[in-house]
ROMARZA-996258 format. One record per residue: residue in three letters; x, y, z of N, C-alpha, C in turn. Coordinates in steps of 0.2 Angstrom, whole numbers, plus 5000, padded with zeros to 4 digits. Layout:
<atoms>
ALAXYZXYZXYZ ...
</atoms>
This chain:
<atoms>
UNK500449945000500050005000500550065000 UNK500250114998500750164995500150254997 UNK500450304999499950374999500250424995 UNK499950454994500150524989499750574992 UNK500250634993499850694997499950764994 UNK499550794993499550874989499150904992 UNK499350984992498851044996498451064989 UNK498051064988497451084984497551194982 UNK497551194977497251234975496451274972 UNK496351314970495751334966495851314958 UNK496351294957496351244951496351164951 UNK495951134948495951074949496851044945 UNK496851004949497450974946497750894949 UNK498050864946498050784949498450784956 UNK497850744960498250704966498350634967 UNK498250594961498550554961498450524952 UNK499050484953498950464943499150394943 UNK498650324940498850274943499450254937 UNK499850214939500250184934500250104936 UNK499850094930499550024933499050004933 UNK498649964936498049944939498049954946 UNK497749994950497750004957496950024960 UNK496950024966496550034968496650074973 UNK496150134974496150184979495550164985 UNK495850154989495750114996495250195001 UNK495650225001495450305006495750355002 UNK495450415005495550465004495350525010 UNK495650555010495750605017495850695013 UNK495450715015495350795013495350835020 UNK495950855021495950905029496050975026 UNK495651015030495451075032496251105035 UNK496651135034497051145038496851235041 UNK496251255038496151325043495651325045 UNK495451385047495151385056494251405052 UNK494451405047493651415045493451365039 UNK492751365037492451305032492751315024 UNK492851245024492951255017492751215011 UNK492751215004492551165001492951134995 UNK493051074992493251044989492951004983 UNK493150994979492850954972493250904969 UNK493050834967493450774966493250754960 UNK493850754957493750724947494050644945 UNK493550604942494050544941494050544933 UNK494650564931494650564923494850504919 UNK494750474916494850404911495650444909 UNK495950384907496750404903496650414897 UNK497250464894496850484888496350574886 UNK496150574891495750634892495950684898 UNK495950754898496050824899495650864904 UNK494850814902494250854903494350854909 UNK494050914913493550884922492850934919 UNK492550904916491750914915491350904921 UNK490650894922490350864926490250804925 UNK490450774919490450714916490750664922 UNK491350664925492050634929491850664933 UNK491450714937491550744943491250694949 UNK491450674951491250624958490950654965 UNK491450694966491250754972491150824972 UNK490750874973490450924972490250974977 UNK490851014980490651064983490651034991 UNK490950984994490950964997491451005003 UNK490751035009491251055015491451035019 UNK491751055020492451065025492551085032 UNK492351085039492351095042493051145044 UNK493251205047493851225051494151155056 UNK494851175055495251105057495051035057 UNK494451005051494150955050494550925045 UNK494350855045494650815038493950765038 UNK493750765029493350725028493650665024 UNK493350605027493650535024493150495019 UNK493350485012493050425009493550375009 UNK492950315011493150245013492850205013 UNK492350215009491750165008491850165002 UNK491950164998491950174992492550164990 UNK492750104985493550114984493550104974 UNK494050144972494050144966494550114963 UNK494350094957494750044956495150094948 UNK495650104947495950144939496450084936 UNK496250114930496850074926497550134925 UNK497850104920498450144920498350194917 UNK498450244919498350314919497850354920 UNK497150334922496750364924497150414930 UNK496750454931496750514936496250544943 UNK496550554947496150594953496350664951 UNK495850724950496050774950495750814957 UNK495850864959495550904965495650964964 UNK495051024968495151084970494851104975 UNK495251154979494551184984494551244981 UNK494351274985493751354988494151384987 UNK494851384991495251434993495951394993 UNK496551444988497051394989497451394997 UNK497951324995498251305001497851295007 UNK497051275009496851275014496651175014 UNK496451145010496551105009496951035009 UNK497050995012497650935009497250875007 UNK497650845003497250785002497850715000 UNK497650655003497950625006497450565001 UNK497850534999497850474993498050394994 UNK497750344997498150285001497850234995 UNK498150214992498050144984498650064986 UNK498450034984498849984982498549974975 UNK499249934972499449904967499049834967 UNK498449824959497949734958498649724952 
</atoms>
């Protein structure tokens, strides 16, 4: 099992790219300031650019001050190359925290 960690901007941009077949086990989105905030989760096929609301998964989802929100019900499975993109509200207030293993 392996993590990949990034602070999120107001641009969407990859926080994790699989190389391989992998599966995304959790994901952890922490708050690191003192007030609310929100985030958006893209899962783009390899091959494509887009974050339309096509791939968009997560949507405007907040963020308590000093909270972290966890998915981990739900695990996804990418092949090689697909992508997680992310953005929040506000840059640098966000981290996101990516835990996969290698099928």
């Amino acid at each position: 099992m392996a993590i990949t960690q990034n602070v999120l901007t107001t641009t969407a941009a990859n926080v994790y790219v699989s190389t391989g077949n992998t599966v995304v086990s959790v994901m952890y989105f922490c708050n690191i300031d003192s007030t609310s905030k929100t985030f958006n989760l893209y899962v783009v096929p390899s091959g494509s650019t887009s974050i339309n609301g096509n791939v968009q998964i997560y949507k405007d989802v907040q963020v308590a001050g000093a909270d972290t929100f966890v998915i981990d019900m739900e695990k996804l499975v990418l092949g090689n190359g697909d992508t997680l993109r992310a953005n929040a509200s506000v840059d640098n207030t966000i981290t996101a925290t990516v835990s996969y293993v290698g099928i």
